[in-house]
C-alpha positions as CSV (number, residue, x, y, z in Angstrom):
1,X,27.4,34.3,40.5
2,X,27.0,31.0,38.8
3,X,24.4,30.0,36.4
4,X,23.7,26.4,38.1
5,X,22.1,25.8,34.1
6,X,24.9,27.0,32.3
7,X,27.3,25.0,35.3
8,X,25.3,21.6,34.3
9,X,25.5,22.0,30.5
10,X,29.1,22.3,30.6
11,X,29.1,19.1,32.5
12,X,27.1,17.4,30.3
13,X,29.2,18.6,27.5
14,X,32.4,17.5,29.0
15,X,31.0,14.1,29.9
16,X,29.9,14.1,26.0
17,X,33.4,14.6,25.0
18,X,34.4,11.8,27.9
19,X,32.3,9.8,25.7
20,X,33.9,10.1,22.6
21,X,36.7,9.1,24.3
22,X,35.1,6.0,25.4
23,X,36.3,7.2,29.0
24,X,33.0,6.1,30.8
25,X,34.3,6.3,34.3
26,X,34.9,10.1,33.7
27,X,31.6,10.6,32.2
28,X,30.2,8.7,34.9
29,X,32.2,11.5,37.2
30,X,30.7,14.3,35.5
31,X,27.3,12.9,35.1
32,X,27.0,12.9,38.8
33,X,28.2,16.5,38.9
34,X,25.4,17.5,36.3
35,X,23.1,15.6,38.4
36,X,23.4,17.5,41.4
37,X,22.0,20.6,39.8
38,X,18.7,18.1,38.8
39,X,18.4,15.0,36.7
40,X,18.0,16.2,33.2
41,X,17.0,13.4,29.9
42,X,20.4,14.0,28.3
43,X,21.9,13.1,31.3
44,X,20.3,10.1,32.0
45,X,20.8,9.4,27.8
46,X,25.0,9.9,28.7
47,X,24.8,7.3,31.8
48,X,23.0,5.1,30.0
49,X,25.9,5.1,27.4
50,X,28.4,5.0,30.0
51,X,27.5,2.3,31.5
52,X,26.9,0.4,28.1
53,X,30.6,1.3,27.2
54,X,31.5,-0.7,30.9
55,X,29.3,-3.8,29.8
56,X,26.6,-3.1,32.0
57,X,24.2,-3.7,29.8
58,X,21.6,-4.4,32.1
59,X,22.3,-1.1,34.1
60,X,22.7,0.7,30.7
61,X,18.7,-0.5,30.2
62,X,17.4,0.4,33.1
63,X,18.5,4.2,32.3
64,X,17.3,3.9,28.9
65,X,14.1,3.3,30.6
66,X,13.8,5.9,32.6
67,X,14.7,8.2,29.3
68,X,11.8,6.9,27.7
69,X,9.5,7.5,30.4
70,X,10.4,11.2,29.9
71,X,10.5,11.9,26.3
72,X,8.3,8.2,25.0
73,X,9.2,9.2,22.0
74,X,12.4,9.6,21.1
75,X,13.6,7.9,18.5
76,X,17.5,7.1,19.4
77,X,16.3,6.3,22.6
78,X,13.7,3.2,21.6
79,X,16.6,2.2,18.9
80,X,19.5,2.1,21.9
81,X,16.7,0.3,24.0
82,X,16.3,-2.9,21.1
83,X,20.3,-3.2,20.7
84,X,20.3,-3.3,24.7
85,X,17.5,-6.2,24.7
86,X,19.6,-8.2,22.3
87,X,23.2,-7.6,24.0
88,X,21.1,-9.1,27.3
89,X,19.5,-12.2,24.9
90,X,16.1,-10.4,24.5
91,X,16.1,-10.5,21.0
92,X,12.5,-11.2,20.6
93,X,11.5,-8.4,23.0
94,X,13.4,-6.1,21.0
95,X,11.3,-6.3,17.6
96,X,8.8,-5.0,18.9
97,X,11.1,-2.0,20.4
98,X,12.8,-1.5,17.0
99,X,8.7,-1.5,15.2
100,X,8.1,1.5,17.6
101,X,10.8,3.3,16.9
102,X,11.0,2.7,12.8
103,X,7.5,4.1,12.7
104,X,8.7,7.4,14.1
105,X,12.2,7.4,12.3
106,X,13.2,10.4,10.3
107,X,13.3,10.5,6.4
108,X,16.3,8.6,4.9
109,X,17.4,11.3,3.5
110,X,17.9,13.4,6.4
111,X,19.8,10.6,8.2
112,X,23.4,10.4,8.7
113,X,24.9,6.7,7.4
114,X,25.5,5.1,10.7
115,X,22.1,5.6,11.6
116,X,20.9,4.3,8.3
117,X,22.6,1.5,9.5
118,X,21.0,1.2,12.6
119,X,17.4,1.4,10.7
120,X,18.2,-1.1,8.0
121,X,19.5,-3.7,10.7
122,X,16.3,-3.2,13.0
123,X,13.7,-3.6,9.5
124,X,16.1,-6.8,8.8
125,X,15.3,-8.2,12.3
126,X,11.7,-7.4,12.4
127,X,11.2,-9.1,9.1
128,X,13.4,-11.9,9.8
129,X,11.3,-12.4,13.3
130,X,8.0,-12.1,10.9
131,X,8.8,-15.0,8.9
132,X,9.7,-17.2,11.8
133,X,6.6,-16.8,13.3
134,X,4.8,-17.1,10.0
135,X,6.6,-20.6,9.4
136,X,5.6,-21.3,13.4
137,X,2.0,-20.6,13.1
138,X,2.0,-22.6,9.3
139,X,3.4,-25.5,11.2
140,X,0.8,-25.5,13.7
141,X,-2.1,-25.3,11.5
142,X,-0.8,-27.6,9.1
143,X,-3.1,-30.3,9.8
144,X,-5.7,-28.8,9.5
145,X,-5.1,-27.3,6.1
146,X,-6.8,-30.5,4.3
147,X,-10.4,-30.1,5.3
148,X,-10.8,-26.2,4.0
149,X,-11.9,-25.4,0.7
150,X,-8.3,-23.8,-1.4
151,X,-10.4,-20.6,-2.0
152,X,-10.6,-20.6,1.8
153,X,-6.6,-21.4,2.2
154,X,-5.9,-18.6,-0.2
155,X,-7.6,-15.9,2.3
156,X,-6.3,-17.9,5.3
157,X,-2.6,-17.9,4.4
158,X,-2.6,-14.0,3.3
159,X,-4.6,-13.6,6.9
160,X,-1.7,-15.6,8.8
161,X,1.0,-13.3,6.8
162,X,-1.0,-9.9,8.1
163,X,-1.3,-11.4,11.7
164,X,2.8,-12.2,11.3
165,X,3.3,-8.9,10.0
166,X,4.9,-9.8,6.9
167,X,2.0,-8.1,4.8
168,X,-0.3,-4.7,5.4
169,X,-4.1,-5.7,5.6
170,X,-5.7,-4.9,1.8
171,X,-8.0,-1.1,3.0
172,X,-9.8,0.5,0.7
173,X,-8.6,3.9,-0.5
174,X,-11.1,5.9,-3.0
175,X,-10.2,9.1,-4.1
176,X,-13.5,10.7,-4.0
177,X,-16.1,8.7,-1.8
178,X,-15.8,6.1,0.8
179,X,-18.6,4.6,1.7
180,X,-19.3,3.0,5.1
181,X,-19.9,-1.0,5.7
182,X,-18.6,-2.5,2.5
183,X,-15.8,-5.2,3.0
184,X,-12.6,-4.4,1.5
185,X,-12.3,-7.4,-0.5
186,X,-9.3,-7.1,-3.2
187,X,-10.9,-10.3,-5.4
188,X,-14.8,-10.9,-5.1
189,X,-16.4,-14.3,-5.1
190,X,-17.1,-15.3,-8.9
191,X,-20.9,-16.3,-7.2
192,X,-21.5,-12.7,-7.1
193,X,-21.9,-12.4,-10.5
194,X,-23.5,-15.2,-12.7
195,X,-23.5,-13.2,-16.0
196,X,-19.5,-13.7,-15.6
197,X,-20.0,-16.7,-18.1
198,X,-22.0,-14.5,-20.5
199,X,-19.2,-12.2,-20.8
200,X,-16.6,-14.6,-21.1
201,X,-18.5,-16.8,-23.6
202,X,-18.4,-13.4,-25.6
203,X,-14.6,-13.0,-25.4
204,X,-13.7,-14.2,-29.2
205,X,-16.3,-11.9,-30.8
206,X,-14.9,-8.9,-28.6
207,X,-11.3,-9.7,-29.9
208,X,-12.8,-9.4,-33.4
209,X,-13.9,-6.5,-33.0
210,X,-11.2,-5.1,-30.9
211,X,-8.6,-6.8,-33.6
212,X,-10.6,-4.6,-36.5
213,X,-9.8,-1.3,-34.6
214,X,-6.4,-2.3,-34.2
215,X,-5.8,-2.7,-37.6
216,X,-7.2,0.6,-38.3
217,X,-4.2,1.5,-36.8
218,X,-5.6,1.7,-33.1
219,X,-7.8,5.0,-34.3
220,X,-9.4,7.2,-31.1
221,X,-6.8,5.5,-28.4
222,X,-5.2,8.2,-26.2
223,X,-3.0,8.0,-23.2
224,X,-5.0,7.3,-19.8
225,X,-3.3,9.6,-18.1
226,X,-3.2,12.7,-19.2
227,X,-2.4,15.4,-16.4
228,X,-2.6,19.3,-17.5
229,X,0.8,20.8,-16.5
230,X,0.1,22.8,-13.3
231,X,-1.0,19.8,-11.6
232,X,1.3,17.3,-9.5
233,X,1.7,14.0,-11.5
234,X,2.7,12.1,-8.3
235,X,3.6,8.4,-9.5
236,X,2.6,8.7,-13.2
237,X,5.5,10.7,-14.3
238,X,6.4,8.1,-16.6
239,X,2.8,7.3,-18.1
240,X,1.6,11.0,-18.5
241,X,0.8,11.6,-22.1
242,X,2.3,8.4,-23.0
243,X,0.8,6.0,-25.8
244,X,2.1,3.2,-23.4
245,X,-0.7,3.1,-21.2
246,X,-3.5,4.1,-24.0
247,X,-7.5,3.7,-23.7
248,X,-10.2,3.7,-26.4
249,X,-13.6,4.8,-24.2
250,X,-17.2,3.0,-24.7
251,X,-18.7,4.7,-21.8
252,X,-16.9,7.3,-20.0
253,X,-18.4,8.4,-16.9
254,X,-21.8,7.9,-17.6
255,X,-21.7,8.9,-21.5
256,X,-21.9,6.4,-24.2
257,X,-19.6,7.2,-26.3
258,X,-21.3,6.4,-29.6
259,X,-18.5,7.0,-32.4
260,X,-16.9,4.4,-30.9
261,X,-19.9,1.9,-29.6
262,X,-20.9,1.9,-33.7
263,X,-17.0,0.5,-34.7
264,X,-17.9,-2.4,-32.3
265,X,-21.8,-2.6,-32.0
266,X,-21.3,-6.6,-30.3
267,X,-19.1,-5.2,-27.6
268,X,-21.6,-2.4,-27.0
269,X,-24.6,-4.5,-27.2
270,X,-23.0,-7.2,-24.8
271,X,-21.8,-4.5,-22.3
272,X,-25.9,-3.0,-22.6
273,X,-26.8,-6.1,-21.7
274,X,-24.8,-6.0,-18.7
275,X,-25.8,-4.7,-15.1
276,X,-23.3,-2.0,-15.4
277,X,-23.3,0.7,-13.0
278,X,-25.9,3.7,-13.9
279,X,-24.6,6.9,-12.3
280,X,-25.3,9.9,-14.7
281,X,-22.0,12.1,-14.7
282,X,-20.3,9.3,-12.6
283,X,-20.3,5.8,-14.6
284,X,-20.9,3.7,-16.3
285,X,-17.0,3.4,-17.7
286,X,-16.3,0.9,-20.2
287,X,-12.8,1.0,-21.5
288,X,-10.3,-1.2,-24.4
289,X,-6.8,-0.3,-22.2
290,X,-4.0,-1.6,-24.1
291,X,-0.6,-1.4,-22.3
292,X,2.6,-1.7,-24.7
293,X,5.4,-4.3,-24.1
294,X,7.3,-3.8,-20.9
295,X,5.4,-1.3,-19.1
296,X,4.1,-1.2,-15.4
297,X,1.4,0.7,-14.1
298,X,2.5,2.0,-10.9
299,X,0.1,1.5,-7.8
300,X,-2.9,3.3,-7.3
301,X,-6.5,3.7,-6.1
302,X,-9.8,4.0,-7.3
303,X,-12.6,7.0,-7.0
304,X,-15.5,5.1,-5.2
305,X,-15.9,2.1,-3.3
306,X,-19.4,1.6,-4.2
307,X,-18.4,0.4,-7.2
308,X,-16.5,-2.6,-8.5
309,X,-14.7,-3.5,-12.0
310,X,-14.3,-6.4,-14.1
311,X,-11.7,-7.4,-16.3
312,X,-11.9,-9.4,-19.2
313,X,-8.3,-10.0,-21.0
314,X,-8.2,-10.1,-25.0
315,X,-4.6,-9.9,-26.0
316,X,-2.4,-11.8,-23.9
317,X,1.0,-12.3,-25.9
318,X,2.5,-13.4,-22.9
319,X,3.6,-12.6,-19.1
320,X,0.7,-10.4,-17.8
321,X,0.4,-9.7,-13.8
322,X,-2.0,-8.1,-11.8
323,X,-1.9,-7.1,-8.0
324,X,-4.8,-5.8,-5.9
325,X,-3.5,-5.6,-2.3
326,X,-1.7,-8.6,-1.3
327,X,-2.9,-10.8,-4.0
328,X,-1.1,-11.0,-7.6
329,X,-2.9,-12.7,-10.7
330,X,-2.0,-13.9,-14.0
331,X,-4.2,-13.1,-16.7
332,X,-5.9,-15.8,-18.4
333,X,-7.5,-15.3,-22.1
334,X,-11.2,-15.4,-21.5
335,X,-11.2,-15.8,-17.5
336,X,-13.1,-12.4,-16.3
337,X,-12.5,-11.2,-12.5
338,X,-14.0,-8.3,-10.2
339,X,-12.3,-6.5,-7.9
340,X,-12.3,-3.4,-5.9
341,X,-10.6,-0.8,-7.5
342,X,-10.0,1.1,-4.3
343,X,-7.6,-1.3,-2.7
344,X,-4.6,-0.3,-4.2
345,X,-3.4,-2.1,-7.3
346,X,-0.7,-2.2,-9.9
347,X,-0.1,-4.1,-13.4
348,X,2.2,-5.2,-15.5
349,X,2.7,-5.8,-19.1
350,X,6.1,-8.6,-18.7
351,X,5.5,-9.7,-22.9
352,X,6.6,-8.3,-25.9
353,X,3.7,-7.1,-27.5
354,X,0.7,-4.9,-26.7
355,X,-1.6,-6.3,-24.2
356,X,-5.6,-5.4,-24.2
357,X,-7.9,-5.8,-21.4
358,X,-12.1,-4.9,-21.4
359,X,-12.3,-3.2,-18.0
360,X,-16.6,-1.4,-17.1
361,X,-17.7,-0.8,-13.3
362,X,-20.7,-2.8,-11.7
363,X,-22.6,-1.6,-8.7
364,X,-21.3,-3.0,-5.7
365,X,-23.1,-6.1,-4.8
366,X,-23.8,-5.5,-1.0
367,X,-25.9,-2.1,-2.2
368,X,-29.7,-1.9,-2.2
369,X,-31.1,-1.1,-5.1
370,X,-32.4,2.3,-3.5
371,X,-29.3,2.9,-1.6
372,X,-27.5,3.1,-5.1
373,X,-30.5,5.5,-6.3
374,X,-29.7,7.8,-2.9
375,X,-26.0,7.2,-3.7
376,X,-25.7,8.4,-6.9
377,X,-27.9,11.5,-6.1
378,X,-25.6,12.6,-2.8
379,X,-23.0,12.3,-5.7
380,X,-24.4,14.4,-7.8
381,X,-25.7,17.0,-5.3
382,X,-21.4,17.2,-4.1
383,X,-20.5,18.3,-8.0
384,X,-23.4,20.9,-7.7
385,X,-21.9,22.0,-4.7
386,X,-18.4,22.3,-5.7
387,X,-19.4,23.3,-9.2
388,X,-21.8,26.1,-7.6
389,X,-24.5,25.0,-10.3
């Protein structure tokens, strides 16, 4: 008696085989034969090819279709559908296609090279549509450009490059807490914060006193990262236990760290003077970070959205770059910023010589003062937990 699945297989298989041959009319043949024994997703997957080898390309999509509506998401399927949109002048209807299907494609490393092919060409196509429409919608708003404020521009234009899709959309992405209704803001508003001209005001007296502890041979710095062995590095291979991203601590999460406040009592005082965030066992953290010549710190995020830090830049010998989310910044001797430190964010150290930056946490400034009182005491009652004290 005949097995009608083990009949079909070996149909399919020989129409796989007719294909390879680039006989479609014989697959074709067979395909039909498989059929009869029930329509089957491989066997619509081999007509569709068959039919594609014969030039019909419309034909050819029409079975790709009906693929798809039985397995939605298969992977070959969505990138044989895009190529079909373009051989039928679809090519705009297949970016979106190929943006489906690279979001379920398989590791690189576990593809062969002529798919890696296939996913390198549809990523070149979906970019290359991004910036068209990115220059489109520029064109149409151009007139309008001249009666909003540049600050407003800056956010516009990195809004029109997420809407294109030539950019992700800056999200916050704290290691420990993330706290509900805060915007995720990579940059924040210099308004925010009118005792930024107090700190900068202070910036030559901070590099005299951060100049005298680097003649003393840079005394108490010590790598910032500093991973025990059993635990995965992740991205900071390169920076664990390395002097080329070092840090000499003020405050460190929540302690004052007096040794080091008494080698530079204006820094301390100024920083005292500061609204800081208070968080016993949690902040305030007020670091010197110097970064040697040529080094990069990879991307990363912070431990809390609920609070914010400020740099202030002291040694600048040259090329200094900053990136929170889709924004990059130059440093600037005595020009402070805040930012959200849970937006990822990378920097780099382009010069020749050491680079130092004053980086401390504030409170973030759309918290109530006794939201950040309840905050800090949820905190606190987590580390009990965990720690069972």
């Amino acid at each position: 008696m005949v097995d009608p699945n083990s009949e079909q297989s070996a149909l399919l298989r020989r129409a796989g085989e007719a294909l390879a041959r680039l006989d479609a009319v014989g697959a074709l043949g067979l395909i039909d034969q498989a059929d009869a024994y029930g329509v089957t997703h491989n066997g619509i997957l081999n007509r569709s090819v068959a039919m594609r080898l014969k030039g019909d390309f419309h034909g050819s999509l029409v079975q790709i279709d009906r693929a798809l509506a039985i397995q939605p998401y298969d992977f070959i399927a969505l990138l044989a559908k895009g190529a079909l949109l373009e051989k039928i002048g679809q090519a705009r209807a297949a970016v979106p296609v190929y943006r489906n299907a690279l979001k379920i494609a398989p590791p690189r490393d576990r593809c062969p090279p002529a798919l890696l092919a296939q996913i390198d060409y549809a990523s070149t196509l979906i970019h290359r549509e991004a910036e068209t429409l990115r220059d489109h919608m520029r064109a149409e708003v151009e007139a309008l450009r001249a009666s909003v404020d540049p600050a407003i521009l800056d956010r516009f234009d990195e809004g029109l490059e997420i809407y294109a899709g030539l950019k992700p959309a800056p999200k916050q992405e704290p290691l420990l807490l993330n706290y509900p209704r805060l915007p995720a803001i990579p940059f924040y508003d210099r308004a925010l914060f009118p005792w930024l001209e107090t700190l900068e005001a202070a910036t030559p007296m901070i590099q005299g006193e951060l100049e005298a502890l680097i003649a003393g041979g840079m005394e108490g710095f010590a790598p910032y990262i500093a991973y025990p062995p059993e635990v995965p590095v992740n991205q900071w291979g390169e920076l664990n236990h390395s002097d080329r991203w070092s840090s000499l601590f003020l405050y460190k999460d929540g302690e004052r760290q007096q040794a080091v406040c008494d080698r530079c009592p204006g820094t301390a005082a100024l920083l005292d003077s500061l609204p800081m965030a208070d968080q016993p066992g949690f902040a305030p953290t007020a670091v010197f970070s110097a970064l040697q010549p040529h080094t990069h710190i990879p991307p990363h995020t912070g431990s809390a959205n609920v609070r914010l830090l400020c740099h202030l830049p002291l040694i600048l010998p040259g090329p200094a770059r900053f990136r929170v989310g889709n924004t990059t910044r130059d440093w600037k001797i005595g020009q402070a910023w805040v930012f959200d430190d849970t937006i990822e964010h990378e920097a780099w150290n382009d010069a020749d010589q050491l680079r130092v930056i004053l980086i401390f946490d504030i409170w973030n400034p759309f918290l109530a003062e006794g939201e950040k009182a309840m905050i800090t005491a949820m905190m606190q009652a987590q580390r009990k937990f965990m720690t069972g004290g």
